[in-house]
N, C-alpha and C positions, 0 to 999 in steps of 0.2 A: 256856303250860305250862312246867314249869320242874322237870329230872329231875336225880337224885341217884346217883349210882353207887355197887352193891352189888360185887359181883363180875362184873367185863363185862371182854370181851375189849378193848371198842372204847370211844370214846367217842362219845357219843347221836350219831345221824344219820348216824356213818358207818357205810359194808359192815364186816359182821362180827353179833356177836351181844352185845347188849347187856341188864344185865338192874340194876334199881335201881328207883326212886320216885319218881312225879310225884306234882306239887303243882299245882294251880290258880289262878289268878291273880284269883279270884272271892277278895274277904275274906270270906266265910261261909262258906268252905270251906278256909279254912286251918287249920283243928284234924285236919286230917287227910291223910295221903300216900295214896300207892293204887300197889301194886307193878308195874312194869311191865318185858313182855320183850320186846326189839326184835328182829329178827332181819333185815338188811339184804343182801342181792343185792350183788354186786359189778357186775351189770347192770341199770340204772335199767328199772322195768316199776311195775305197778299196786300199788296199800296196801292191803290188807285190817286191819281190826282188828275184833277179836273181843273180846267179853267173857261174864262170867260175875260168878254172885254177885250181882245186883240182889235176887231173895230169897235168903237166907245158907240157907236149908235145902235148897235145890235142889243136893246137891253132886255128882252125880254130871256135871251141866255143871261145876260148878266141875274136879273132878278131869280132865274133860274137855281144860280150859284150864292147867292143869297139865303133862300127857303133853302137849298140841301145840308148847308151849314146846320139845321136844327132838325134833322130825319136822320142823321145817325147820331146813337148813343152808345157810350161806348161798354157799358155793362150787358149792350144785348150782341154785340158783335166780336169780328176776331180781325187781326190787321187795323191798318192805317187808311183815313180816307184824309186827302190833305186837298183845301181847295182856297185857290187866289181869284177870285170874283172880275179884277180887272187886270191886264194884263199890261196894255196899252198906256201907262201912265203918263209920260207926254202929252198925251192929245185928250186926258181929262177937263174936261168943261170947255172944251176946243170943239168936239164934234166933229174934228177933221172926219171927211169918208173914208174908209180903207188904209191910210197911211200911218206912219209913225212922221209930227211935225218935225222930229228935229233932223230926219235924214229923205224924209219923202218916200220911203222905203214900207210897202206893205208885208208887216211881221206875218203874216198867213202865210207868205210866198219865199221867205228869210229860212227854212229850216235847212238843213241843222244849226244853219248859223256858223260863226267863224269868234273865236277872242281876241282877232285884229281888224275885228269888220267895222262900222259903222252900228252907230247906236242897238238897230233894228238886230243884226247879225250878232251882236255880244250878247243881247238880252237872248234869243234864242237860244243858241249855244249853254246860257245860261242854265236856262229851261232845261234844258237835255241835260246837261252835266252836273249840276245841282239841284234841283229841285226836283227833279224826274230821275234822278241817277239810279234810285234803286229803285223803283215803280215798277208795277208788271202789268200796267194798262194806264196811258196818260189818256183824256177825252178831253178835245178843245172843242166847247160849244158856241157856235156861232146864228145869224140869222136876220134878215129885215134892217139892212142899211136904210138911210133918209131917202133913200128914190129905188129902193127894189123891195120885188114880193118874191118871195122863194117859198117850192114847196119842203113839205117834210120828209128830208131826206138826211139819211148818213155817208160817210166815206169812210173807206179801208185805201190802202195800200195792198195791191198784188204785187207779188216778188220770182222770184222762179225757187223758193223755198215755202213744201208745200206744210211744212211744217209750222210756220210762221201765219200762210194764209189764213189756214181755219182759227184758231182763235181769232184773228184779224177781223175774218167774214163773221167768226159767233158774237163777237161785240158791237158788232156795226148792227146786228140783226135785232139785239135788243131793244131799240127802238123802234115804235110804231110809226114807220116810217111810210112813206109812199115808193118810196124810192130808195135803196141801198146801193153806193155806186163802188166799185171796186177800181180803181185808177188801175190804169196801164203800168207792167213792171218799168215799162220805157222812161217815167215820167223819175226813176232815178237817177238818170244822169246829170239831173240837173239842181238848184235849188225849190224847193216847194212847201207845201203845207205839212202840218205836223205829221201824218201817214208817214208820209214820203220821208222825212228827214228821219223819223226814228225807223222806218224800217230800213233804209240804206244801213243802220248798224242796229240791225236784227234785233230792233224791238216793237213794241206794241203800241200804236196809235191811232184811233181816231176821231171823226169829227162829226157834230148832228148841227144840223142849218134849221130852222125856223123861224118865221117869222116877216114882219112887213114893215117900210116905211118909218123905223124908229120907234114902234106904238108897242105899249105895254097890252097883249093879250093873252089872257088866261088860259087858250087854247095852246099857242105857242110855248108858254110857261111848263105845262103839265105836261107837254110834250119833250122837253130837256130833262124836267124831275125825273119824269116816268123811267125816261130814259136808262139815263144814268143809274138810279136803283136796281135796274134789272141788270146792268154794268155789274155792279157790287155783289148781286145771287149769284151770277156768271163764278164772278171771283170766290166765291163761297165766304164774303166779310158778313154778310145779314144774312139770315135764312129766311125771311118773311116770303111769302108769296107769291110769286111774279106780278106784273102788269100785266091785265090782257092783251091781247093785239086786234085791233079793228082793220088796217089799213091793206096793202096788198102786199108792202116790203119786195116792190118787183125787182130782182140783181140784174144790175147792169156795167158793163164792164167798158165803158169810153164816159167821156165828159165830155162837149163837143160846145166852145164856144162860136155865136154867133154873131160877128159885127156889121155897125148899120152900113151900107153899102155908100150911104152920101148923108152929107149934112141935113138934118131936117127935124120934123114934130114925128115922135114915132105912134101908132096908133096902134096896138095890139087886136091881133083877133082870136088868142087861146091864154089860159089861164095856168101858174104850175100846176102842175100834178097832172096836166091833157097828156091822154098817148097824140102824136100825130106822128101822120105820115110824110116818107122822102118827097118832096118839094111841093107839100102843102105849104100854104100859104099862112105866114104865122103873123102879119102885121105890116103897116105900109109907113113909110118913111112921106111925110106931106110938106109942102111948104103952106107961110102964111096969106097964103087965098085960100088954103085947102086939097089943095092941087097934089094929086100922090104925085110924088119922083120917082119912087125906087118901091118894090114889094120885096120883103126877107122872108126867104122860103126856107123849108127845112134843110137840112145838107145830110140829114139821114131819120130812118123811122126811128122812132125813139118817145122820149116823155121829154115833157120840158120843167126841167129842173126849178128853173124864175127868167125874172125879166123885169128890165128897168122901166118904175114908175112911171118916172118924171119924163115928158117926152121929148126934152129938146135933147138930141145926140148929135155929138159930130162924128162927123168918115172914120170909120174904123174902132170907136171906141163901141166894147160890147153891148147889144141889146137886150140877151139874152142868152138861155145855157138850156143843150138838150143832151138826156142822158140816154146812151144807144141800151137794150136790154141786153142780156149774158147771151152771146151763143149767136147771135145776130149779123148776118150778113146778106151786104143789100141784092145781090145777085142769086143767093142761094136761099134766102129764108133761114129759118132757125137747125 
């Protein structure tokens, strides 16, 4: 990786606070920079790097990534806190939902990525092998596309190395979440989100969702800062105080999406952050007289993670996501 200085006190890699633009060393990813702030300990300790902007309409993590750039100093701290505020460079002032324009490919679902892949899959790759190479906790904060409301929830990666989980579980738990989801180890075999791709080679990732509908709220905001800060205590780079915790942080161990069953206006009838129950009724699919088609019922007890806005859905594309709780099974109870 290879960074370019804007206005930095320091030059890259030393103590001090450094703020400019890396580049990549992938040729499919050289039509593009990616802003970065370093902020360096005068006493060598752990990296955290953080990012935001994988979807460009999630801003209220972006603004998130913004503010934390000026909450660490580096004369009070020890290690490195290094953070690229947008990720998704392509589809700036685009507002594509979800994807990266130039391959149609959502970098969320791209980890670990490949240096023969497609835009979406270099930049990841990237991700992992330069810029998180030596990191001992990467956090990609996400939340509040143009047509979904998600609650405030984190994700870990479970492994069948128990060693790996509990920091995993202890970082995810730092934030005031509603919801702390621990993915299935299964979810390794394949490509996925940042959890997933760093812990397939046994490191440390994860991710906090907040947020609604593209809208800057200050709830949503202090809920990434908050976050993240107690990330950094975890890692022993600040010593200041924790964040309280207000919410429940209830562990749950499935992610279960649920899609609309038939074309239609979808109408919700629970909000994130509801416990409900196995085949309660969570919203009805209507055509234009009003006429319900279809009702989406639960397909297990759980929370509901979010749920899309906007109501026009088609056949099968998701309407929402419900998180099962740890230990939970529908025959047997907890």
């Amino acid at each position: 990786m290879k960074v370019t200085a804007t206005i930095s006190d320091v030059e890259y890699g030393q103590p001090g606070l450094f703020r400019g633009y890396a580049s990549f060393s992938n040729p499919a990813l050289s039509a593009f920079t990616w802003p970065i702030c370093e902020i360096r300990g005068a006493r060598p300790g752990a990296k955290l790097c953080i990012s935001a902007g994988v979807h460009v309409n999630e801003v209220a993590a972006i603004e998130a990534a913004v503010r934390l750039q000026r909450l660490f100093h580096p004369e009070k701290m020890q290690g490195t806190v290094s953070i690229i505020p947008l990720i998704n460079q392509p589809a700036l002032y685009k507002y594509s939902e979800y994807v990266c324009p130039l391959d149609r490919k959502n970098i969320n679902f791209s980890f670990p990525g490949s240096a023969t892949g497609t835009f979406s899959e270099c930049l990841c790759d990237a991700i992992m092998g330069e810029w998180c190479v030596d990191a001992d906790c990467y956090v990609d904060m996400h939340g509040g596309d143009l047509r979904e409301n998600v609650s405030k929830f984190t994700i870990y990666q479970r492994t069948d190395d128990a060693a790996l989980n509990a920091p995993a579980q202890m970082m995810a738990m730092c934030f005031d979440s509603e919801i702390v989801v621990g993915l299935p180890a299964s979810h390794m075999q394949n490509p996925g989100r940042p959890p997933t791709g760093f812990a397939a080679h046994g490191r440390l990732a994860i991710m906090s969702e907040a947020g609604a509908n593209g809208l800057l709220d200050e709830d949503s905001v202090r809920f990434h800062v908050d976050g993240v800060l107690n990330v950094a205590r975890a890692l022993e780079i600040i010593e200041t105080p924790p964040t309280a915790f207000g919410r429940a942080r209830v562990l749950c161990d499935d992610y279960l999406w649920v899609a609309a069953p038939c074309d239609g206006e979808f109408h919700a009838d629970v909000e994130p952050g509801a416990r409900v129950e196995r085949n309660q009724r969570l919203g009805t699919m209507r055509n234009f007289f009003g006429e319900i088609l279809a009702e989406i019922k639960a397909p297990q007890t759980g929370l509901l993670l979010w749920r899309m806005t906007h109501p026009s859905i088609p056949k099968g594309s998701p309407a929402l996501a419900i998180a099962v709780e740890e230990g939970f099974h529908p025959n047997m109870g907890r």
